[in-house]
Structure formats: C-alpha cells, structure tokens
Residue, then its C-alpha position, 0 to 999 in steps of 0.5 A: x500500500x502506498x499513501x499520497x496525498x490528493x488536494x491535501x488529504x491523505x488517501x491510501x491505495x494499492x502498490x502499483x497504482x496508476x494516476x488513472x487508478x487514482x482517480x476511478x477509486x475517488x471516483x473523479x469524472x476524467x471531464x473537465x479536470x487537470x491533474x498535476x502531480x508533484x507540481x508537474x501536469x500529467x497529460x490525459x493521455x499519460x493518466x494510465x502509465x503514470x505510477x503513483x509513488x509513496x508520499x506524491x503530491x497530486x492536484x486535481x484541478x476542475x475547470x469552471x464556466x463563468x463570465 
C-alpha cells in the first residue's frame, strides 16, 4: 500500500497504482479536470502509465464556466 496525498488529504491505495487508478477509486469524472502531480501536469493521455509513488503530491484541478 502506498499513501499520497490528493488536494491535501491523505488517501491510501494499492502498490502499483496508476494516476488513472487514482482517480476511478475517488471516483473523479476524467471531464473537465487537470491533474498535476508533484507540481508537474500529467497529460490525459499519460493518466494510465503514470505510477503513483509513496508520499506524491497530486492536484486535481476542475475547470469552471463563468463570465
């Protein structure tokens, strides 16, 4: 198990855990959001391949409409 921390709050998951994997346990909609991780953007197409490490810092940023 590896713990990291998304949008400050600890979560725990599984060793071996993807980006991707992240976000479907959260259950976080792909649409519509950003993700960096450790101050660095993960493409959408990268979310997959990207494995979470010990301690990683993520944020996930949802795009708002305004005016």
């Amino acid at each position: 198990m590896i713990t990291v921390n998304v949008n400050n709050t600890r979560h725990t998951l599984p060793s071996q855990s993807s980006l991707q994997d992240l976000l479907t346990q959260l259950d976080i909609s792909y649409k519509g959001i950003a993700v960096a991780v450790n101050n660095e953007i993960i493409s959408k197409n990268e979310w997959s391949n990207r494995a979470l490490a010990e301690g990683e810092n993520v944020l996930v940023i949802r795009a708002t409409q305004g005016g």
